[in-house]
LOROLO-675898 format. One record per atom (N, C-alpha, C, CB): residue in one letter; atom name; x, y, z. Coordinates in nm, 3 decimals. Atoms other than C-alpha are relative to their C-alpha. Glycine has a CB too. Layout:
BEGIN
residu/atome/c1/c2/c3
a/CA/X/Y/Z
...
END
This chain:
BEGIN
residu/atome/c1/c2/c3
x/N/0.082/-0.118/0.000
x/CA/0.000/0.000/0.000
x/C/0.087/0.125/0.000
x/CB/-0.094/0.000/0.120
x/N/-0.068/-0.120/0.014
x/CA/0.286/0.235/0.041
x/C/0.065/0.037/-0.098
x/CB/0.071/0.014/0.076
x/N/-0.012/-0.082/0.136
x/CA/0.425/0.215/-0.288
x/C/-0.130/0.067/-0.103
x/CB/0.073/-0.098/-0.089
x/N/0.099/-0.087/0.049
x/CA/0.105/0.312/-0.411
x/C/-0.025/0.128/0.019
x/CB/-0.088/-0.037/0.023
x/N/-0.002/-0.152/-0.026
x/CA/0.078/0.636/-0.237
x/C/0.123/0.023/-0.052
x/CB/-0.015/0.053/0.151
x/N/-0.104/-0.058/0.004
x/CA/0.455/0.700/-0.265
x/C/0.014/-0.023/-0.188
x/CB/0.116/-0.067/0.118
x/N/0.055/-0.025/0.168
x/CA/0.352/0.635/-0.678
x/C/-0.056/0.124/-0.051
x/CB/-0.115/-0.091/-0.036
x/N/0.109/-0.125/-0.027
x/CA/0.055/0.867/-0.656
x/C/0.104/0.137/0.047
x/CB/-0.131/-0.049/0.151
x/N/-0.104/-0.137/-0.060
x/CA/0.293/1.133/-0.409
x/C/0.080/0.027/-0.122
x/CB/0.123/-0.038/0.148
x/N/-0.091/-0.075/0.066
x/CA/0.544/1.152/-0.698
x/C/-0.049/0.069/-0.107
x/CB/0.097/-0.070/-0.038
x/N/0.062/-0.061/0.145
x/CA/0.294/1.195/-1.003
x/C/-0.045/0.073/0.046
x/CB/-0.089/-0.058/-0.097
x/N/0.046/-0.132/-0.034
x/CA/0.111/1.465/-0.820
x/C/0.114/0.131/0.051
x/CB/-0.101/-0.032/0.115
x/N/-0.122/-0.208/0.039
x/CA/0.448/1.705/-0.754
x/C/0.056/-0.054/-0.112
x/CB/0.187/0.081/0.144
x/N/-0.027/-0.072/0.145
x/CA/0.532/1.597/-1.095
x/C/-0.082/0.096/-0.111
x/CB/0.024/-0.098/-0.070
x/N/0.045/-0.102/0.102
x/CA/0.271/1.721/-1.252
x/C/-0.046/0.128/0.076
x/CB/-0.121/-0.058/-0.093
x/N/-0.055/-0.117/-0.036
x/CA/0.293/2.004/-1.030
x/C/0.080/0.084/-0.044
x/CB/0.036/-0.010/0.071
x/N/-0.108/-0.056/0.044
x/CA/0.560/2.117/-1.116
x/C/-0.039/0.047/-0.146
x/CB/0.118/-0.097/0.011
x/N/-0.013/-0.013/0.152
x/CA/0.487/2.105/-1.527
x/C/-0.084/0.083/0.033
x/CB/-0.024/-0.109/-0.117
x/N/0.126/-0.079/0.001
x/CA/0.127/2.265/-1.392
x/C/0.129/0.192/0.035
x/CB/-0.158/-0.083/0.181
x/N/-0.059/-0.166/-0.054
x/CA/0.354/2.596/-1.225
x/C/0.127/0.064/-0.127
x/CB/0.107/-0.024/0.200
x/N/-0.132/-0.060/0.135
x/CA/0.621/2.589/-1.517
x/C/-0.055/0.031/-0.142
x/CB/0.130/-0.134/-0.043
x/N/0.099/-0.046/0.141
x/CA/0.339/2.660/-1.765
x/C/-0.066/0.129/0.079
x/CB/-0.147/-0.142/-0.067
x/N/0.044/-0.087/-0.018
x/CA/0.224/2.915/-1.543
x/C/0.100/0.130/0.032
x/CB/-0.082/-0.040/0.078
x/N/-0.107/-0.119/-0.013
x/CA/0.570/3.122/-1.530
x/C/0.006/0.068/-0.144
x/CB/0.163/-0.059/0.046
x/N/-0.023/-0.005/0.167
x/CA/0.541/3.149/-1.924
x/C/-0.035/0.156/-0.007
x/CB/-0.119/-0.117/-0.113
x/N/0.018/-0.106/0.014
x/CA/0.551/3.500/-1.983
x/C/-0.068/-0.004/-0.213
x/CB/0.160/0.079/0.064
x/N/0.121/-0.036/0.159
x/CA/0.262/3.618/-2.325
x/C/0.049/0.116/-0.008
x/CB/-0.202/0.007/0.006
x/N/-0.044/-0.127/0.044
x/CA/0.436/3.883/-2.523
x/C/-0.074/0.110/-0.014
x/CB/0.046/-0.010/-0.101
x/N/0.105/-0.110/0.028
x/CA/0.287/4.241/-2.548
x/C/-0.078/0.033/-0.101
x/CB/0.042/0.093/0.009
x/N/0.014/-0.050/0.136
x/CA/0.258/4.284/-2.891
x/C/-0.115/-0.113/-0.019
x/CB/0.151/0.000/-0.108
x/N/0.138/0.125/0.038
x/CA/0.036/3.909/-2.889
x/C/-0.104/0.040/0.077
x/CB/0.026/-0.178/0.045
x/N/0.121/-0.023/-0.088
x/CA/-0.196/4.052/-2.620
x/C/-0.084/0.122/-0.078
x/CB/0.050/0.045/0.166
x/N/0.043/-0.173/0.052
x/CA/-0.203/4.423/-2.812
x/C/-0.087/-0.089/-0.111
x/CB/0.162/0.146/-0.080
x/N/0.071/0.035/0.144
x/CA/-0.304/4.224/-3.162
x/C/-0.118/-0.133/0.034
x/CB/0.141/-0.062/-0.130
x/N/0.143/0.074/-0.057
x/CA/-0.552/3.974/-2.978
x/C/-0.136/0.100/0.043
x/CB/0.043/-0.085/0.150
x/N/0.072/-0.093/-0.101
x/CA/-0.736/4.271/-2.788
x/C/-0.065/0.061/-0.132
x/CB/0.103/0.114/0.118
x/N/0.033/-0.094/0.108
x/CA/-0.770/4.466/-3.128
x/C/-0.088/-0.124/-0.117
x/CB/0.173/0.088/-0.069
x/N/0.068/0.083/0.067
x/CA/-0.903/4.140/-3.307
x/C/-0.150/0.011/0.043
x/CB/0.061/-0.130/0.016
x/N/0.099/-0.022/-0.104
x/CA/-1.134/4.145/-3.037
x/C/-0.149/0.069/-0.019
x/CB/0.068/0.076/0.089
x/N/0.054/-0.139/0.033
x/CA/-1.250/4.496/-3.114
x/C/-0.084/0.013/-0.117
x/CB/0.108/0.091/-0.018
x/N/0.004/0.019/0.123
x/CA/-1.271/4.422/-3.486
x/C/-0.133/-0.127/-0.013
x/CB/0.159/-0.038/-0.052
x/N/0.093/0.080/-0.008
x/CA/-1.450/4.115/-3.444
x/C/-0.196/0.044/0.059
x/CB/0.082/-0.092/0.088
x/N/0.110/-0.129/-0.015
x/CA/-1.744/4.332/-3.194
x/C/-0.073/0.073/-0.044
x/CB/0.016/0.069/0.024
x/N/-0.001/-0.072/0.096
x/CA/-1.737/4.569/-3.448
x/C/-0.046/-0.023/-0.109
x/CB/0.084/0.027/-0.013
x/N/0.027/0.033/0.079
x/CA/-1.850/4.387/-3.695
x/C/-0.178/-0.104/0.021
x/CB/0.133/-0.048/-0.038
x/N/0.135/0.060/-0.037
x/CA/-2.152/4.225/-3.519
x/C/-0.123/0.155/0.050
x/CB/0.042/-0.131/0.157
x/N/0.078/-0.081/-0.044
x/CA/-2.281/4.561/-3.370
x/C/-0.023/0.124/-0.115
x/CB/0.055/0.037/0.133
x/N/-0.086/-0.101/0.114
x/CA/-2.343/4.840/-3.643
x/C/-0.041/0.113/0.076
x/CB/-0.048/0.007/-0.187
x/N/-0.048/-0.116/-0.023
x/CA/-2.247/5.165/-3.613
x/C/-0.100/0.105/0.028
x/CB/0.076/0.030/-0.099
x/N/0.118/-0.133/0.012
x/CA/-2.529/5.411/-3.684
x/C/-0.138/-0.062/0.035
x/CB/-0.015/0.076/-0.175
x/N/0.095/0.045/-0.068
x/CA/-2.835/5.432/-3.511
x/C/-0.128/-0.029/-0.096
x/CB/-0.022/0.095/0.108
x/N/0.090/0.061/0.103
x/CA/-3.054/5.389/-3.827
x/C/-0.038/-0.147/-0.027
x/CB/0.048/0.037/-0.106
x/N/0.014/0.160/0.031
x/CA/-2.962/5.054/-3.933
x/C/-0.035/-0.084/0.182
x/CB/0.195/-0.067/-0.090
x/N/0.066/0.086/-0.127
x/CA/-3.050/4.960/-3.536
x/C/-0.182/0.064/-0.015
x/CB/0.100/0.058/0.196
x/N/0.142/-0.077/0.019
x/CA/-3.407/5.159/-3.559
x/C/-0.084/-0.110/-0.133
x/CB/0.036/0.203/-0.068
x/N/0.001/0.059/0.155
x/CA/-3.414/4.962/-3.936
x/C/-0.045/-0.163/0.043
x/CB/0.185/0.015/-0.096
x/N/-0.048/0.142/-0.041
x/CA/-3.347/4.605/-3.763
x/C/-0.143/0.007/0.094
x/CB/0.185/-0.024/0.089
x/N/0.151/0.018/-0.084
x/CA/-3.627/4.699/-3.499
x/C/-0.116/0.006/-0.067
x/CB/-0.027/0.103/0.102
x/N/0.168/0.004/0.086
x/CA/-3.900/4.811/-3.732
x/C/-0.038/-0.132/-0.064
x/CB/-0.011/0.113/-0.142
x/N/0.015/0.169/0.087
x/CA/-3.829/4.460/-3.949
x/C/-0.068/-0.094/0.101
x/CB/0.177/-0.089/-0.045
x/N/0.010/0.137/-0.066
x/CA/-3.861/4.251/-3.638
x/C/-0.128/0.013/0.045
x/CB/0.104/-0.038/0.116
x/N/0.176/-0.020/-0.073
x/CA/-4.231/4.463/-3.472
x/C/-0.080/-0.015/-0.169
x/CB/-0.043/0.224/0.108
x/N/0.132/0.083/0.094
x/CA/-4.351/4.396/-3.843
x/C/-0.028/0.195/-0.030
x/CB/-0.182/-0.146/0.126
x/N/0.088/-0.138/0.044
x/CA/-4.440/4.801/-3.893
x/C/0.069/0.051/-0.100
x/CB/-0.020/0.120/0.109
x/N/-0.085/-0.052/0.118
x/CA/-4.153/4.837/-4.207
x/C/-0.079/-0.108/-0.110
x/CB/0.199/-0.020/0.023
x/N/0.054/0.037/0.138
x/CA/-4.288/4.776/-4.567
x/C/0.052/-0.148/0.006
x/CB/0.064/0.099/-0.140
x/N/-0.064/0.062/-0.012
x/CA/-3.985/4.569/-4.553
x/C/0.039/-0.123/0.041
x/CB/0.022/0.044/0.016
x/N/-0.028/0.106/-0.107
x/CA/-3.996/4.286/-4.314
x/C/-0.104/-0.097/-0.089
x/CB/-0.043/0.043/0.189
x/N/0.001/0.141/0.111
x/CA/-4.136/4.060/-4.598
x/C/0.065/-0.080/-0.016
x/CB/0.002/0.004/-0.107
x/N/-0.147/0.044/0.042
x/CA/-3.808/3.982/-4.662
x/C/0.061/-0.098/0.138
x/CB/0.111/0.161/-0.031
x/N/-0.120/0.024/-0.092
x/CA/-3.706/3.920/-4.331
x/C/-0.038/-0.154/0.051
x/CB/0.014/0.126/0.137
x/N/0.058/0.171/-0.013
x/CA/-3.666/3.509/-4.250
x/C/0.032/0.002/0.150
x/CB/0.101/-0.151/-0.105
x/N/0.017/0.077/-0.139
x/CA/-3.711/3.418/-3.877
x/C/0.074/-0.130/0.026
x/CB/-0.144/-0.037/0.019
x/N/-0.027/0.131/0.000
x/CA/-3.536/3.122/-3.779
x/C/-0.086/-0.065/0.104
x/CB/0.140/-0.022/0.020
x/N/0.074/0.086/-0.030
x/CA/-3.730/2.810/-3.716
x/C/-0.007/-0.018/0.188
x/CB/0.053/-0.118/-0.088
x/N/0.024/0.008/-0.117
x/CA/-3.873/2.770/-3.373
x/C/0.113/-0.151/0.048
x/CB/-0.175/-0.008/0.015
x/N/-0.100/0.088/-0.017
x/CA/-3.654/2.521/-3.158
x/C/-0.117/-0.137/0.016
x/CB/0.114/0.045/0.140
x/N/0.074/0.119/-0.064
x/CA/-3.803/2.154/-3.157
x/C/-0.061/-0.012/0.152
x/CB/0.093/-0.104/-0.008
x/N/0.046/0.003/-0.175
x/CA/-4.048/2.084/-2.863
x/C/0.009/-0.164/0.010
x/CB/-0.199/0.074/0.048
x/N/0.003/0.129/0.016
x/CA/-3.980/1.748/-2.743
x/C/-0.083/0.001/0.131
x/CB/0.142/-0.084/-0.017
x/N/0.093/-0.017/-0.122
x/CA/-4.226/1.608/-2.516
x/C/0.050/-0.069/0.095
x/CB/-0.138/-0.042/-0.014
x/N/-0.041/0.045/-0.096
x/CA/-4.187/1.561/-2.158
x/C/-0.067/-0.143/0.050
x/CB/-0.008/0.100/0.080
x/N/0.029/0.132/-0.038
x/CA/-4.215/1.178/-2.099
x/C/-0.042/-0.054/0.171
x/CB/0.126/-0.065/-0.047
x/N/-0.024/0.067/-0.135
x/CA/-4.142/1.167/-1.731
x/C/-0.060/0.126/0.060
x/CB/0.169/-0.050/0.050
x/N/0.107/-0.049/-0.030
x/CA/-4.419/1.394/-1.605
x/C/-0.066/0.045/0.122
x/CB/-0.052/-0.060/-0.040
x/N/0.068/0.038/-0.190
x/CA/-4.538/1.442/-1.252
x/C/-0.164/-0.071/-0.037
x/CB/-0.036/0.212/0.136
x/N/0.104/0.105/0.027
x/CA/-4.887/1.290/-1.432
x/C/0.003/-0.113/-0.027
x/CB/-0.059/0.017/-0.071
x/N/-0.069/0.101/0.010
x/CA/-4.683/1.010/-1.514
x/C/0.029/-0.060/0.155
x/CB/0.117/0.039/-0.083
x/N/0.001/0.036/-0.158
x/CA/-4.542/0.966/-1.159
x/C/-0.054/-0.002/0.094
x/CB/0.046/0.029/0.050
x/N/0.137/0.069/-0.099
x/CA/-4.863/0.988/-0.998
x/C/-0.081/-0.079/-0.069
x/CB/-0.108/0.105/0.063
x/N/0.058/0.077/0.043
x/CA/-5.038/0.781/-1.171
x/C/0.077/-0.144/0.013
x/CB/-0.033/0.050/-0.113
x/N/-0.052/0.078/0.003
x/CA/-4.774/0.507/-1.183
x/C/0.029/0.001/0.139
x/CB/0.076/-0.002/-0.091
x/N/-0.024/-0.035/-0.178
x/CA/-4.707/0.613/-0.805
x/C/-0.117/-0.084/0.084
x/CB/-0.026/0.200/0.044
x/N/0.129/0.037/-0.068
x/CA/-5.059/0.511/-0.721
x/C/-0.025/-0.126/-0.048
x/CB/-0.120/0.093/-0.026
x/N/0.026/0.114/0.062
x/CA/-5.042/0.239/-0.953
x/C/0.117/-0.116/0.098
x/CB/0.029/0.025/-0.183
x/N/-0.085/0.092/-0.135
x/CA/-4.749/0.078/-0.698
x/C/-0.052/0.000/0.138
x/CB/0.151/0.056/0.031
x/N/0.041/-0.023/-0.137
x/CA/-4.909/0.184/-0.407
x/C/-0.131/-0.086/0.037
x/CB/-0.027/0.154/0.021
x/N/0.107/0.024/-0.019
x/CA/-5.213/0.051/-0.464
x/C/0.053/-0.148/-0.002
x/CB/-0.107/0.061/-0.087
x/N/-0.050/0.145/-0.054
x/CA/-5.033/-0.297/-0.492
x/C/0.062/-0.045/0.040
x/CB/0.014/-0.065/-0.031
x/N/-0.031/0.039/-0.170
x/CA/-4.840/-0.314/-0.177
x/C/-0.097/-0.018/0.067
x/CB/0.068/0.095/0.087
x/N/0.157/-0.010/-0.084
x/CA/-5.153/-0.226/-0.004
x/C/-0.088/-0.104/-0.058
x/CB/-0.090/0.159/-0.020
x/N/0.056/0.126/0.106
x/CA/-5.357/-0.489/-0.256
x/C/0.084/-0.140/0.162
x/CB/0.127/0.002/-0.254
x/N/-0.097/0.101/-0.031
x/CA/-5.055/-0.730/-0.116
x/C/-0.029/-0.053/0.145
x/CB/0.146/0.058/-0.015
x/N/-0.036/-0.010/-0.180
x/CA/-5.036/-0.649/0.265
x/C/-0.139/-0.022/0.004
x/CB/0.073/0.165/0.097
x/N/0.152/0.015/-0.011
x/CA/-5.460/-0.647/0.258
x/C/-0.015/-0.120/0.013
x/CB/-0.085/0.045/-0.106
x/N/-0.048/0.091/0.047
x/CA/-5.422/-0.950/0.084
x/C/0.028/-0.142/0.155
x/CB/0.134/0.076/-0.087
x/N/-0.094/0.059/-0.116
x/CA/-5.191/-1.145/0.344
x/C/-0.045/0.004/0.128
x/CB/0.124/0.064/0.011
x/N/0.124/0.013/-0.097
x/CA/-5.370/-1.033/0.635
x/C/-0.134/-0.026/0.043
x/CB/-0.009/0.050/0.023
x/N/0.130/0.104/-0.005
x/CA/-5.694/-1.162/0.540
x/C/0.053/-0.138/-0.005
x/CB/-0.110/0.018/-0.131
x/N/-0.018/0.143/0.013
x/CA/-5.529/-1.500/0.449
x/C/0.063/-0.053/0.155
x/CB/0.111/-0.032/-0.138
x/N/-0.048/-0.028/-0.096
x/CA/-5.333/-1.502/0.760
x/C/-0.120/0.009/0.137
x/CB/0.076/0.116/-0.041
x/N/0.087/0.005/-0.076
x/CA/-5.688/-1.463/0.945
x/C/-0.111/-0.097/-0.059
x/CB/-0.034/0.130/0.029
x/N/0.075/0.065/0.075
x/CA/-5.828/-1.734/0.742
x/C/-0.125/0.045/-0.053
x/CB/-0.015/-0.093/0.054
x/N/0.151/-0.073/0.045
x/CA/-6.139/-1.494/0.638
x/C/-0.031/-0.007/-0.167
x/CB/0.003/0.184/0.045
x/N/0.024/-0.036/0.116
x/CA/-6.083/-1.491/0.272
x/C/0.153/-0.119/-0.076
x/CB/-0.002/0.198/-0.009
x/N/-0.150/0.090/0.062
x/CA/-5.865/-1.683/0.005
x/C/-0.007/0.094/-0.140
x/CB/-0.019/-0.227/-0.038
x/N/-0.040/-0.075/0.126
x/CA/-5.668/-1.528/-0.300
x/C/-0.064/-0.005/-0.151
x/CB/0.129/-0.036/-0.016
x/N/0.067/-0.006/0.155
x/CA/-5.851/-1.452/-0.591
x/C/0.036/-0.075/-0.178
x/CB/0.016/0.146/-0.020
x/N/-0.076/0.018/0.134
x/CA/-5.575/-1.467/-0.867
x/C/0.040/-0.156/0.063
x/CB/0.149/0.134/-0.046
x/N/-0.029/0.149/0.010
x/CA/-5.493/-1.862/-0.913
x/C/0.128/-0.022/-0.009
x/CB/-0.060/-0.067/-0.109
x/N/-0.112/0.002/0.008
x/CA/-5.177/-1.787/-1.025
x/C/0.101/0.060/0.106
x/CB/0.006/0.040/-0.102
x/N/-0.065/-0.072/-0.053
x/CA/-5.059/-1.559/-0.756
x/C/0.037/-0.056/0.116
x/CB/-0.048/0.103/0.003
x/N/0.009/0.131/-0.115
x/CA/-4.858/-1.724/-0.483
x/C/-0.005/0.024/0.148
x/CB/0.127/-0.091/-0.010
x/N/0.053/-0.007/-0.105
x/CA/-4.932/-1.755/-0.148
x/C/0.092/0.052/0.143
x/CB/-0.054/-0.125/0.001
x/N/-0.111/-0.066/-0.091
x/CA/-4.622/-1.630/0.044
x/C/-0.035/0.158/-0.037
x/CB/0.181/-0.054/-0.043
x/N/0.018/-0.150/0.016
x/CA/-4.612/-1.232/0.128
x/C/0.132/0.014/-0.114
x/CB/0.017/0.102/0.168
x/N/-0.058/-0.101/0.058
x/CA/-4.289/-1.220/-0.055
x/C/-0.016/-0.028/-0.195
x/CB/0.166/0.000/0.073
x/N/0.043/0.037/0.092
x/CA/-4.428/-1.416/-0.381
x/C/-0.073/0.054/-0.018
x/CB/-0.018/-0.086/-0.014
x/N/0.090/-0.040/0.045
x/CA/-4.699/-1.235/-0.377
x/C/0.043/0.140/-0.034
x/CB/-0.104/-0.022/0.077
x/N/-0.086/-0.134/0.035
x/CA/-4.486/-0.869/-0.375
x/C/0.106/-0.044/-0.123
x/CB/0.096/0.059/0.150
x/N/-0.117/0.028/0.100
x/CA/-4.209/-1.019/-0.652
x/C/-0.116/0.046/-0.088
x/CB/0.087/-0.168/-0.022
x/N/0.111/-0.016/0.129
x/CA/-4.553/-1.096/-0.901
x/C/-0.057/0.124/-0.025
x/CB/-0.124/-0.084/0.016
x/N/0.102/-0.168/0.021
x/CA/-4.722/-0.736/-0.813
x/C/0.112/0.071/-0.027
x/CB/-0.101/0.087/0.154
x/N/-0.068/-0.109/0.038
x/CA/-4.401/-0.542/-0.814
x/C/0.058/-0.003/-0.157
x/CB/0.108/0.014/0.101
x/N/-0.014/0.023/0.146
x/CA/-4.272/-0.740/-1.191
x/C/-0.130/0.058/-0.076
x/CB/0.019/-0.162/-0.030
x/N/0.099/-0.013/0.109
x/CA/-4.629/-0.668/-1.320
x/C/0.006/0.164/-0.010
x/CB/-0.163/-0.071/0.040
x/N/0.014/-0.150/-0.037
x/CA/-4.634/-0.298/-1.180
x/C/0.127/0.099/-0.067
x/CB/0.003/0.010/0.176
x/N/-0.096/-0.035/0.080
x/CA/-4.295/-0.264/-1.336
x/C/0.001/0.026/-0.162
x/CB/0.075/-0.085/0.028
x/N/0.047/0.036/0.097
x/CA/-4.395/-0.401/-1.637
x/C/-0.115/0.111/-0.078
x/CB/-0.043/-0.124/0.041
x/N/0.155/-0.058/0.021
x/CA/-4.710/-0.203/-1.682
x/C/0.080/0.166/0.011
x/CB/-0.155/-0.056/0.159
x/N/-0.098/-0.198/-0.026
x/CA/-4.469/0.149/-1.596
x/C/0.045/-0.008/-0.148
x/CB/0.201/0.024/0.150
x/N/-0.055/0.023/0.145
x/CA/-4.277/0.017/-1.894
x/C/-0.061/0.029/-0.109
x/CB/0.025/-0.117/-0.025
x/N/0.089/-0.027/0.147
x/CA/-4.514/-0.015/-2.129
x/C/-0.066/0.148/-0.001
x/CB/-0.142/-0.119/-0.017
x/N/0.051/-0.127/-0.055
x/CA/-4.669/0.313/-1.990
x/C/0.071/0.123/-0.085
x/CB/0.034/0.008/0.166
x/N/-0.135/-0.099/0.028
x/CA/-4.289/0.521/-2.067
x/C/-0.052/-0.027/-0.138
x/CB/0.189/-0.046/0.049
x/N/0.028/0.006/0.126
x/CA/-4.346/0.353/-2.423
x/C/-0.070/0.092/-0.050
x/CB/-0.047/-0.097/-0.027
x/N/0.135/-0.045/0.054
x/CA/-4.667/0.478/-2.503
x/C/-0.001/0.139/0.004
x/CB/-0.120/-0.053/0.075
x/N/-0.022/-0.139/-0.031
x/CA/-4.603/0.811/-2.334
x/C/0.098/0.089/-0.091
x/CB/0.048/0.002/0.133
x/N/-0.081/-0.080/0.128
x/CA/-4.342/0.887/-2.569
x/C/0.011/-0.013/-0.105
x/CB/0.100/0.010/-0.005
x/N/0.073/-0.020/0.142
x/CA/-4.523/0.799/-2.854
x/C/-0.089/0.097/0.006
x/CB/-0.074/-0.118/-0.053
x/N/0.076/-0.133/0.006
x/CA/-4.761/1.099/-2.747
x/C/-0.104/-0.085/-0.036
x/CB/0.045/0.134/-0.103
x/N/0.118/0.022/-0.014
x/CA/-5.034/0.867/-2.741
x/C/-0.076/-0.043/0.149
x/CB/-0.011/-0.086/-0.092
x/N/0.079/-0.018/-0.127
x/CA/-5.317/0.886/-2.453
x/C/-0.047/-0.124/0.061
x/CB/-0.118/0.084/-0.023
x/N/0.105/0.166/-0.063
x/CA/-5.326/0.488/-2.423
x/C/0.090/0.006/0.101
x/CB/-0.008/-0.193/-0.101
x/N/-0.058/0.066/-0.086
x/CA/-5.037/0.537/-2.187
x/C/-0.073/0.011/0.152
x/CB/0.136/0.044/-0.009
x/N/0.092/0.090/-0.080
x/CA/-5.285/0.536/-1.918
x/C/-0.035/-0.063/0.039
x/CB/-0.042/-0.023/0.010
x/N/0.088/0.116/0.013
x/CA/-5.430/0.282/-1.973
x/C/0.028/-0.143/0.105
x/CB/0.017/-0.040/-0.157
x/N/-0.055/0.084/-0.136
x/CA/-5.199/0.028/-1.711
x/C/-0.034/0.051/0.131
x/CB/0.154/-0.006/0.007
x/N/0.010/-0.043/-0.179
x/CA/-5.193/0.213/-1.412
x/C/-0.123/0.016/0.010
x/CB/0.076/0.144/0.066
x/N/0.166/-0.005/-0.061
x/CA/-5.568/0.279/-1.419
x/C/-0.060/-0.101/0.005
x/CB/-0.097/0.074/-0.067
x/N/0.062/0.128/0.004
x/CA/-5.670/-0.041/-1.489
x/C/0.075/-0.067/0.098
x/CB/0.000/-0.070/-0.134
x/N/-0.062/0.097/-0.122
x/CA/-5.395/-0.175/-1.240
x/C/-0.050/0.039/0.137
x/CB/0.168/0.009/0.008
x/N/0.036/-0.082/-0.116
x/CA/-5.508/0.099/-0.999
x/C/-0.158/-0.031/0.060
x/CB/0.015/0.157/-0.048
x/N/0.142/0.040/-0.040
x/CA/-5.880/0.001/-1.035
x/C/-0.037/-0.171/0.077
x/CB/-0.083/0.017/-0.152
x/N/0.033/0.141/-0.018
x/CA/-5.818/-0.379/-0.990
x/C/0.041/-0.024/0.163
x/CB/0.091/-0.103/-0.117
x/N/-0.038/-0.006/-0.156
x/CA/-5.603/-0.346/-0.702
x/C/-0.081/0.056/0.109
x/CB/0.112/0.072/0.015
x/N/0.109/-0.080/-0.082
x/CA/-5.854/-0.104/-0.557
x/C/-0.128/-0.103/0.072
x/CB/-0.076/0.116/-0.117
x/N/0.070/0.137/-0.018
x/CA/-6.080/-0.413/-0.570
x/C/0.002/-0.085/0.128
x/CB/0.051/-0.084/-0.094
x/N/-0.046/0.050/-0.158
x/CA/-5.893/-0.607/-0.365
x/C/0.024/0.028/0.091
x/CB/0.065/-0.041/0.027
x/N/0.003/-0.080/-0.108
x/CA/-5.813/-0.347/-0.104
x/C/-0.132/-0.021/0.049
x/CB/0.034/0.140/-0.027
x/N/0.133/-0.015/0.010
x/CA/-6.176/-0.313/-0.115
x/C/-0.089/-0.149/0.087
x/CB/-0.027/0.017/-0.177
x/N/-0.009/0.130/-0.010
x/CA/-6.212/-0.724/-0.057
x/C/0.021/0.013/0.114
x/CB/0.080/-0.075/-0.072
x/N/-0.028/-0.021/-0.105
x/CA/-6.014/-0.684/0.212
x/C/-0.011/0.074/0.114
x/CB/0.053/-0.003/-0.016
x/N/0.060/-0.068/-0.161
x/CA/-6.144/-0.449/0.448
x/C/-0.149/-0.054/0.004
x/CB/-0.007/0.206/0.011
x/N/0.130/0.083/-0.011
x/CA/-6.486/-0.627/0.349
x/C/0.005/-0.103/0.099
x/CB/-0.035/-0.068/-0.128
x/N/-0.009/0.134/-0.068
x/CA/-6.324/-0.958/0.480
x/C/0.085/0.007/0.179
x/CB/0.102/-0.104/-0.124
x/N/-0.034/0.004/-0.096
x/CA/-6.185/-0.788/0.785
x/C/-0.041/-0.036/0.116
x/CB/0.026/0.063/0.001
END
């Protein structure tokens, strides 16, 4: 471990050193004078001079010069749509929530022998029964993101239907309490 640091220790004051011996470098006057004046020139060439052609440039752009026929606008910037949404994350928010709660409802009716599990397939341990709801709930987000950023309104369509079913069984379960 100590040649490692004492590795490290030497490459950091070497390149120290190169870092401070690039910073003694003296920049001639004459390159600073003819940079500064490029500068100027360059400025100078974006701003114009007389207050007409600025007065000229404004009338084109409010539209009140004959002129501004001519004048081309550049294209608005692409709108891309926002996928990830806060209507997105509540909806899919509620769409997980609602099947923990589904789950835990669930489990504590079975657990009080009052009621037995609906789905046939779904298995009978708490944490089998959270793997299947959280893969489907995953699943169902997924397809959701898809849809959502195709800009069509089916992406909905999971979490409400997951949200309504689960609701169900919540529902079940305080029945069978």
């Amino acid at each position: 471990m100590n040649a490692i640091r004492g590795t490290m220790l030497g490459l950091v004051v070497a390149l120290g050193t190169l870092a401070t011996s690039a910073q003694d470098n003296t920049i001639p006057l004459k390159q600073i004078e003819k940079d500064a004046q490029n500068l100027q020139l360059s400025a100078r060439a974006a701003v114009p001079d007389n207050e007409a052609a600025v007065e000229h440039a404004n009338a084109m752009l409010s539209g009140s010069s004959s002129s501004a026929a001519g004048l081309v606008l550049p294209a608005p910037a692409p709108r891309f749509p926002r996928t990830l949404s806060p209507g997105f994350f509540l909806l899919n928010g509620a769409h997980l929530g609602m099947a923990v709660f589904d789950v835990e409802m669930t489990q504590h009716c079975l657990a009080d022998h009052h009621c037995v599990e609906g789905n046939p397939l779904m298995p009978t341990s708490q944490a089998g029964a959270l793997g299947v709801s959280l893969a489907l709930v995953g699943s169902g987000a997924f397809i959701s993101y898809k849809l959502k950023k195709q800009e069509t309104k089916l992406w909905m369509l999971s979490p409400v239907v997951g949200i309504a079913a689960h609701t169900i069984g919540v529902a079940t379960g305080f029945a069978h309490r």
